[in-house]
ZADRENPA-42757 format. One record per atom (N, C-alpha, C): residue number from 0; residue in three letters; atom name; z, x, y. Coordinates in nm, 3 decimals, m for minus. Layout:
! ZADRENPA-42757
<NUM, ALA, CA, <Z, X, Y>>
...
***
This chain:
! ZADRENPA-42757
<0, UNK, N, <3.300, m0.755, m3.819>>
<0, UNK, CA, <3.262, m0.733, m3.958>>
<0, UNK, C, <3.128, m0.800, m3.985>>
<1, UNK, N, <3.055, m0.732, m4.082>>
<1, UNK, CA, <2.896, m0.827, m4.108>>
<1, UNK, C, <2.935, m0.912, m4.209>>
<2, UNK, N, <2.907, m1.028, m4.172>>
<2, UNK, CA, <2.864, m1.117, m4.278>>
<2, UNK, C, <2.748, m1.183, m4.270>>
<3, UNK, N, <2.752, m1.281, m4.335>>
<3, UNK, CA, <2.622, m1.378, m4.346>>
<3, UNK, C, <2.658, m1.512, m4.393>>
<4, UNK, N, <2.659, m1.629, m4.350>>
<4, UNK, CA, <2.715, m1.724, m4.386>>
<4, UNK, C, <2.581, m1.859, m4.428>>
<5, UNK, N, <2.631, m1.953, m4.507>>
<5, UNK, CA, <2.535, m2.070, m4.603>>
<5, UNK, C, <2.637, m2.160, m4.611>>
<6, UNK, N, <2.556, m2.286, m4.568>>
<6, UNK, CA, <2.634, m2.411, m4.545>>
<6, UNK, C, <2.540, m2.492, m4.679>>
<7, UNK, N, <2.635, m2.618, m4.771>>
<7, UNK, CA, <2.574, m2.723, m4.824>>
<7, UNK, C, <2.631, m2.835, m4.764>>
<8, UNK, N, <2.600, m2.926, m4.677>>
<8, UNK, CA, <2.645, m3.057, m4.689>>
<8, UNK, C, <2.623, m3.165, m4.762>>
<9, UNK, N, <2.678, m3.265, m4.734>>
<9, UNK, CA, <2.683, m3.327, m4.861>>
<9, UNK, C, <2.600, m3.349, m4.965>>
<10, UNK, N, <2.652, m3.248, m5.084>>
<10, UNK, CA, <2.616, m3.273, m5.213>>
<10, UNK, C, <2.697, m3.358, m5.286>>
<11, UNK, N, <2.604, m3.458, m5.379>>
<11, UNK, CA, <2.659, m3.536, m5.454>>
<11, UNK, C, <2.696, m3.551, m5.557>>
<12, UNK, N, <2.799, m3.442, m5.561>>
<12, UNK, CA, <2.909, m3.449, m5.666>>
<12, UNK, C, <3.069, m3.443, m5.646>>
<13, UNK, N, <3.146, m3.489, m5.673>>
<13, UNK, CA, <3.297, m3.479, m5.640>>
<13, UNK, C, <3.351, m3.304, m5.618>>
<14, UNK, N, <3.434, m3.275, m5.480>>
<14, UNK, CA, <3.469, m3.175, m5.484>>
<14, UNK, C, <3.518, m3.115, m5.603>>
<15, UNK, N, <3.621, m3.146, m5.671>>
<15, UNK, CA, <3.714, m3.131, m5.769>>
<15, UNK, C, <3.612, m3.072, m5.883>>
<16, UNK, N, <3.492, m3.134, m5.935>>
<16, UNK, CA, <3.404, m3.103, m6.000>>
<16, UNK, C, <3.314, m2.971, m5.983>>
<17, UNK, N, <3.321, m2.968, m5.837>>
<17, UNK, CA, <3.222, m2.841, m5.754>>
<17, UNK, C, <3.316, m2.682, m5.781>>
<18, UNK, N, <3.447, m2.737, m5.753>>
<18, UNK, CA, <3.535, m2.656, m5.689>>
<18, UNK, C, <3.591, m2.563, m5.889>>
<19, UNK, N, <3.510, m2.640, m5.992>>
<19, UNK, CA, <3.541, m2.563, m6.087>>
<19, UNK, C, <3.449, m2.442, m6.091>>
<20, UNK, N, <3.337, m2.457, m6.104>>
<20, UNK, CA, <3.223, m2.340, m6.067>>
<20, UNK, C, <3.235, m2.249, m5.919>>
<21, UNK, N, <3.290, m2.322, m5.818>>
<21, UNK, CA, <3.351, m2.243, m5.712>>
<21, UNK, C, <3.446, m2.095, m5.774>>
<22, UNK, N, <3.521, m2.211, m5.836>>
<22, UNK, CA, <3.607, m2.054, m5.859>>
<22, UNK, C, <3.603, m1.957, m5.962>>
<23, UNK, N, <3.482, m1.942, m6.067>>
<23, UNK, CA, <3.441, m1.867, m6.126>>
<23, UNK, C, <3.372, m1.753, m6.078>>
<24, UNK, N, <3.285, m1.781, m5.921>>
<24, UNK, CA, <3.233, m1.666, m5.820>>
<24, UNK, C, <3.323, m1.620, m5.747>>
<25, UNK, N, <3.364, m1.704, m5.657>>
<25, UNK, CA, <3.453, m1.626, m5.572>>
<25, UNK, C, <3.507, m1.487, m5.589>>
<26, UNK, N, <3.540, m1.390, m5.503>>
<26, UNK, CA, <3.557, m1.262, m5.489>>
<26, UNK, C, <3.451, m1.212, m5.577>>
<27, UNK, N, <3.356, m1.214, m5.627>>
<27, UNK, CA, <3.296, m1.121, m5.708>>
<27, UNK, C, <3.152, m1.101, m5.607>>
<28, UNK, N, <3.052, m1.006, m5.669>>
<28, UNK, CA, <2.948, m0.922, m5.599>>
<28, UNK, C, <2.829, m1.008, m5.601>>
<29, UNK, N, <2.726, m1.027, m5.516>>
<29, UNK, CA, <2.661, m1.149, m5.529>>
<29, UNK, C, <2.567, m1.111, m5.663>>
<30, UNK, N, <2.535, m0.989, m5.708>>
<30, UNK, CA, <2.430, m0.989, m5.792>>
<30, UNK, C, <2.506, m1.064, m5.928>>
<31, UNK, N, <2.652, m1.013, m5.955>>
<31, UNK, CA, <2.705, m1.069, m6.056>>
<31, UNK, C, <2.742, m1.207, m6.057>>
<32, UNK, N, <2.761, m1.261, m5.952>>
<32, UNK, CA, <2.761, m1.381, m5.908>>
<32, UNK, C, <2.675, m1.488, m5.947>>
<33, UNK, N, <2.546, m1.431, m5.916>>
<33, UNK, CA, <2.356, m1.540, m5.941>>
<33, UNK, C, <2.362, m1.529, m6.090>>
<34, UNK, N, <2.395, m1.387, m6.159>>
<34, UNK, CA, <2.394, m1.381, m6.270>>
<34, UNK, C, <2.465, m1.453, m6.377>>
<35, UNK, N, <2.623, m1.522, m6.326>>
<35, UNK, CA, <2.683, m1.550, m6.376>>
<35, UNK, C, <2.676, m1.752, m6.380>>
<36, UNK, N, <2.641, m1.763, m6.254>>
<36, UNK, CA, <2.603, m1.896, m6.228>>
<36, UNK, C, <2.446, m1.962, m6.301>>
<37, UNK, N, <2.382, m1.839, m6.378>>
<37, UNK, CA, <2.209, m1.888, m6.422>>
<37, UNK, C, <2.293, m1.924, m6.582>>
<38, UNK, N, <2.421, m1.930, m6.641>>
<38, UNK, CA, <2.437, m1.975, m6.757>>
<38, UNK, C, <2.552, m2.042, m6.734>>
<39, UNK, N, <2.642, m2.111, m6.671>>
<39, UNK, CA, <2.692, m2.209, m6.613>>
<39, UNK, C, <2.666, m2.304, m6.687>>
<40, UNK, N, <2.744, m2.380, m6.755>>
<40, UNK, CA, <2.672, m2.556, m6.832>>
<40, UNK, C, <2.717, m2.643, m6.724>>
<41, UNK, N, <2.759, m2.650, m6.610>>
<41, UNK, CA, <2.790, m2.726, m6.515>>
<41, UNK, C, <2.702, m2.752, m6.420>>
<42, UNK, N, <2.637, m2.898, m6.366>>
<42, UNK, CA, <2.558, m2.975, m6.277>>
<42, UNK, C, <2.584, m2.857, m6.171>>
<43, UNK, N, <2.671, m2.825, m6.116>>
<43, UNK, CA, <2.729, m2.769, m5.983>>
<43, UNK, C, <2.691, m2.595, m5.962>>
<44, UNK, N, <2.627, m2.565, m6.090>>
<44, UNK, CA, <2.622, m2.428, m6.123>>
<44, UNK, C, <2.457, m2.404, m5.991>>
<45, UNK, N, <2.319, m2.486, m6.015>>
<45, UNK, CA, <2.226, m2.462, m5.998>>
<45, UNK, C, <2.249, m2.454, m5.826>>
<46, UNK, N, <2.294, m2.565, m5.759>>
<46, UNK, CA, <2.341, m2.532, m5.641>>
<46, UNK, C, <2.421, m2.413, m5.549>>
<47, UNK, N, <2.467, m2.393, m5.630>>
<47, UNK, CA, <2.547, m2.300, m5.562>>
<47, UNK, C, <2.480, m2.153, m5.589>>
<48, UNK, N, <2.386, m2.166, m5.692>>
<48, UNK, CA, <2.329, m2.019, m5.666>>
<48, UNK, C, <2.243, m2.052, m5.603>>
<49, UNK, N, <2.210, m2.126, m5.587>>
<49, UNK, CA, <2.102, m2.187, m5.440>>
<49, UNK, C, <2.149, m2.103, m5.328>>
<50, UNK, N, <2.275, m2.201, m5.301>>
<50, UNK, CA, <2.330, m2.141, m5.202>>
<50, UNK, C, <2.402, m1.994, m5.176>>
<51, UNK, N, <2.411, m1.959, m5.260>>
<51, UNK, CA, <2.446, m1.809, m5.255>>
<51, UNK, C, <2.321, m1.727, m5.247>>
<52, UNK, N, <2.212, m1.768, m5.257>>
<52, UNK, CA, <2.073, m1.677, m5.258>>
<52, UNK, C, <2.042, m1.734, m5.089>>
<53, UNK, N, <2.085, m1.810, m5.070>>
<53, UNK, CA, <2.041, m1.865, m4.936>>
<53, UNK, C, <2.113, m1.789, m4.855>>
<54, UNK, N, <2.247, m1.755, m4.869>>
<54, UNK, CA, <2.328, m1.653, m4.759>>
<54, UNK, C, <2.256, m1.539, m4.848>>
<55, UNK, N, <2.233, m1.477, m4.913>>
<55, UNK, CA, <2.187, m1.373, m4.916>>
<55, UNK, C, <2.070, m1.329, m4.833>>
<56, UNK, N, <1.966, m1.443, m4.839>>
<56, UNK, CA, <1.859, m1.414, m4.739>>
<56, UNK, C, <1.887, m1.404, m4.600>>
<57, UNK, N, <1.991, m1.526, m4.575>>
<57, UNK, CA, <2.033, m1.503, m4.440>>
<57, UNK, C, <2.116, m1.380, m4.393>>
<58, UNK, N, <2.149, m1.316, m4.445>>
<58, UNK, CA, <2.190, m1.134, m4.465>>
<58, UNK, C, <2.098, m1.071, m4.418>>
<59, UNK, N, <2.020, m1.066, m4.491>>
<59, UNK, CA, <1.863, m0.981, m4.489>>
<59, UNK, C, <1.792, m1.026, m4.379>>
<60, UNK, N, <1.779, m1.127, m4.319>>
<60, UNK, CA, <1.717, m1.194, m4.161>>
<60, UNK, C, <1.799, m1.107, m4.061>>
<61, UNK, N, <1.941, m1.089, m4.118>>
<61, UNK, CA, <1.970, m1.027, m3.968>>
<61, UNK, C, <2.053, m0.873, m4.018>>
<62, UNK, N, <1.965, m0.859, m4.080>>
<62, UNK, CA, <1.938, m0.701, m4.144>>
<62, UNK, C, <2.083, m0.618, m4.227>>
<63, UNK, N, <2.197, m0.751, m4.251>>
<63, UNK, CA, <2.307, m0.645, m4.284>>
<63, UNK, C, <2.310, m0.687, m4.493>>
<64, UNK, N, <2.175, m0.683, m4.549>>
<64, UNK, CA, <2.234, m0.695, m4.629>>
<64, UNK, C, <2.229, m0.543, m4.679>>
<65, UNK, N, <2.284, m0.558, m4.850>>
<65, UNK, CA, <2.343, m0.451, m4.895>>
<65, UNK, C, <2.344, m0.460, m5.058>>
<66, UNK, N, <2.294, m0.358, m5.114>>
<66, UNK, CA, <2.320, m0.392, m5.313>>
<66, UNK, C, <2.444, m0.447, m5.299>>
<67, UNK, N, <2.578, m0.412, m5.301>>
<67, UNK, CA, <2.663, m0.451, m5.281>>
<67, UNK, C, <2.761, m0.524, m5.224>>
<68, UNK, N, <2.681, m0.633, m5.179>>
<68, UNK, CA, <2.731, m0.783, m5.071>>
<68, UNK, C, <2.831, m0.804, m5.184>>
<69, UNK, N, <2.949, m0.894, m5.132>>
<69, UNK, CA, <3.024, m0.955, m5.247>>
<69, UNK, C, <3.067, m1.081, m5.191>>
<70, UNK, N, <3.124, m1.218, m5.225>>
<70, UNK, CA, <3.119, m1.332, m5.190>>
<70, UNK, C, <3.298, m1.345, m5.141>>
<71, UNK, N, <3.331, m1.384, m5.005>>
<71, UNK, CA, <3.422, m1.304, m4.906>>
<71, UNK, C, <3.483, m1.465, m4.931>>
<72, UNK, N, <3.424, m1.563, m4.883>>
<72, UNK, CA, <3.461, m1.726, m4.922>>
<72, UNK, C, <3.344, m1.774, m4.956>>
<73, UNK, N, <3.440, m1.870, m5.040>>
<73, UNK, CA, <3.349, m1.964, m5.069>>
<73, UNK, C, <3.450, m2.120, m5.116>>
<74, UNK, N, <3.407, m2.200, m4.969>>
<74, UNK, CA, <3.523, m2.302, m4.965>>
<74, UNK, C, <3.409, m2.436, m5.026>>
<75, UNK, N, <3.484, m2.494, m5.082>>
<75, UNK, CA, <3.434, m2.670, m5.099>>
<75, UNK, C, <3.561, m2.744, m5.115>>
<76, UNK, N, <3.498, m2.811, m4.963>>
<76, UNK, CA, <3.554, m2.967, m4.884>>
<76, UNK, C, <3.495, m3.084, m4.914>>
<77, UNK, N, <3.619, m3.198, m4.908>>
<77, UNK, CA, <3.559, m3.332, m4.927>>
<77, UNK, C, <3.462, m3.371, m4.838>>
<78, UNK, N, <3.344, m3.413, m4.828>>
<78, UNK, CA, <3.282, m3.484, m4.765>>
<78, UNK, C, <3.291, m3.654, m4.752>>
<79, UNK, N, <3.181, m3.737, m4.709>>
<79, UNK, CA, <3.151, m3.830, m4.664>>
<79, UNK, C, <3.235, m3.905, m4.831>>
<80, UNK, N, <3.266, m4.016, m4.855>>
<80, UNK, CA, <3.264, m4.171, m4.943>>
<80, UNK, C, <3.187, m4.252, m4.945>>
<81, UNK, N, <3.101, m4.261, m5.040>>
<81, UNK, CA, <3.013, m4.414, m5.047>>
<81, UNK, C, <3.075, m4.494, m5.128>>
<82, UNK, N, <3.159, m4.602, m5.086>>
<82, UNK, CA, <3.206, m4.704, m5.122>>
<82, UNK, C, <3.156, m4.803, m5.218>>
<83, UNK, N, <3.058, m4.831, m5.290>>
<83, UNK, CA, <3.064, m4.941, m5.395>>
<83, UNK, C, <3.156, m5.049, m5.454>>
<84, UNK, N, <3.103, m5.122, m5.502>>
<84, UNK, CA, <3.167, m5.211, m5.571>>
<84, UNK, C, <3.125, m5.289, m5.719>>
<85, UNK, N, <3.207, m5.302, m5.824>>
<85, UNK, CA, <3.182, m5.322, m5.970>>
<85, UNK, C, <3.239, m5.438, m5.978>>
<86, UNK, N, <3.159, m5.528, m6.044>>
<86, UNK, CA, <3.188, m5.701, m6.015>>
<86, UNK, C, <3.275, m5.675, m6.169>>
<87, UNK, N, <3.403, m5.802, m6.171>>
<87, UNK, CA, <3.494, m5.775, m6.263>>
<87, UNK, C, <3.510, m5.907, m6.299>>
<88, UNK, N, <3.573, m5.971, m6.400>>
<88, UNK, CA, <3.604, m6.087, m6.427>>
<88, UNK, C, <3.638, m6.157, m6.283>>
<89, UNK, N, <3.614, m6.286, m6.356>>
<89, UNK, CA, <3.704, m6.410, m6.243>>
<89, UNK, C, <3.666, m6.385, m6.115>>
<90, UNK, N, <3.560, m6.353, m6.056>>
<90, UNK, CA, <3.494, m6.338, m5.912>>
<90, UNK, C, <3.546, m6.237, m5.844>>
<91, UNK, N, <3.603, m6.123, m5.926>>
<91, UNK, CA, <3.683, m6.018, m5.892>>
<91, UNK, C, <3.591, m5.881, m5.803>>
<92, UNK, N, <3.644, m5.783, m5.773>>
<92, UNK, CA, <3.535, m5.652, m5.746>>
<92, UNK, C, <3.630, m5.543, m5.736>>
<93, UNK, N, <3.618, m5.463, m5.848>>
<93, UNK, CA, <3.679, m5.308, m5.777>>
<93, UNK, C, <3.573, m5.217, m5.734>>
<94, UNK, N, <3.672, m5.163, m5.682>>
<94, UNK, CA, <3.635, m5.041, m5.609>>
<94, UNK, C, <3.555, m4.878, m5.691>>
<95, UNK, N, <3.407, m4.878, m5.610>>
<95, UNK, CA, <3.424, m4.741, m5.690>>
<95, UNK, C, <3.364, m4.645, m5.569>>
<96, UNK, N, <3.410, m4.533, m5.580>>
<96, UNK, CA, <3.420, m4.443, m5.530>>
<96, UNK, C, <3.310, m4.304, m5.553>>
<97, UNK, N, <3.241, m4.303, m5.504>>
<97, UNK, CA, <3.109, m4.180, m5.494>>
<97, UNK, C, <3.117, m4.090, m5.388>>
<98, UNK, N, <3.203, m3.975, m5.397>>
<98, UNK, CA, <3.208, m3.850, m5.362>>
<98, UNK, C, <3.125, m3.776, m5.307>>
<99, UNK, N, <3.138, m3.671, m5.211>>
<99, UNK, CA, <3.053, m3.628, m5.193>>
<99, UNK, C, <3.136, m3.464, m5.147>>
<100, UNK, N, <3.044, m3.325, m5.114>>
<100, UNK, CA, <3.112, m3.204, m5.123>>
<100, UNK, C, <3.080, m3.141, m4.996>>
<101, UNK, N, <3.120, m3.089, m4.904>>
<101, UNK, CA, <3.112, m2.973, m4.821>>
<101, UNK, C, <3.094, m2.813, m4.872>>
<102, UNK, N, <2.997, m2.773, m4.893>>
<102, UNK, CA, <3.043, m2.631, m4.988>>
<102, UNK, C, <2.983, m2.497, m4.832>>
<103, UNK, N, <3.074, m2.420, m4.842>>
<103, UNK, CA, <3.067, m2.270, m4.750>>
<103, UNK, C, <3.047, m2.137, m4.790>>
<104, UNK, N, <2.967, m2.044, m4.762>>
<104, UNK, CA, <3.005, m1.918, m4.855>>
<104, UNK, C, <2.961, m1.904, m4.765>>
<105, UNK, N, <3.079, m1.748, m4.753>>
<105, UNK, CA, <3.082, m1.622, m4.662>>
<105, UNK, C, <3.040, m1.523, m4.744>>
<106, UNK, N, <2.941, m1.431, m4.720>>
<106, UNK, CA, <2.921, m1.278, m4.764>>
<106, UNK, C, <2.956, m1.171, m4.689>>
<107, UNK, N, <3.032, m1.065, m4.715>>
<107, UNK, CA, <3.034, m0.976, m4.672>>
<107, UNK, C, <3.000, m0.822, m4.701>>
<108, UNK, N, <3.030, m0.686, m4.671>>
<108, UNK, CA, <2.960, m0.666, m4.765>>
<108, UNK, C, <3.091, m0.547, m4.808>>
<109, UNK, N, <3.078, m0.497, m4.927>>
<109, UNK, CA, <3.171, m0.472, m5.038>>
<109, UNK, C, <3.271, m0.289, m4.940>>
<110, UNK, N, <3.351, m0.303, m5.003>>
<110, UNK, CA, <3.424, m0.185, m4.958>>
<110, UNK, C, <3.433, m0.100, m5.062>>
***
């Protein structure tokens, strides 16, 4: 089958956060897709049409794109932890936690 595939590694925002704008594209056509992600009020929106224009080009490099590409996956995984620490009373320290995302999109092209 043709596809065309676009990797993000770690971006720095929490999956859980990514993975809401994730699933507003998924299964849909990439034009409606870019379109739908350019009014997004979410940090996570500008990236990912990044990255969805990025597998699109990579389509077109190896000649299978198509008006009608549509977005086949599109996974986001936990990445890397940067560990910190927040000084607390009494010589104390918690823990804080800075996230990071694996994001994937597959294109294929529409049936």
């Amino acid at each position: 089958m043709n596809e065309a595939k676009a990797i993000l590694n770690t971006y720095r925002q929490s999956p859980r956060k990514v993975r809401i704008v994730a699933d507003l594209v998924r299964g849909k056509k990439v034009k409606d897709a870019l379109e739908l992600l350019s009014f997004v009020p979410k940090r996570a929106g500008l990236p990912l049409q990044k990255l969805i224009a990025s597998a699109l080009a990579n389509a077109k490099a190896q000649n299978l794109a198509s008006e009608d590409m549509k977005i086949k996956e599109l996974k986001v995984d936990a990445g890397a932890t940067l560990y910190r620490r927040r000084p607390r009373s009494r010589g104390m320290a918690n823990p804080i936690r800075k996230r990071t995302s694996h994001v994937t999109v597959v294109l294929s092209e529409a049936k």
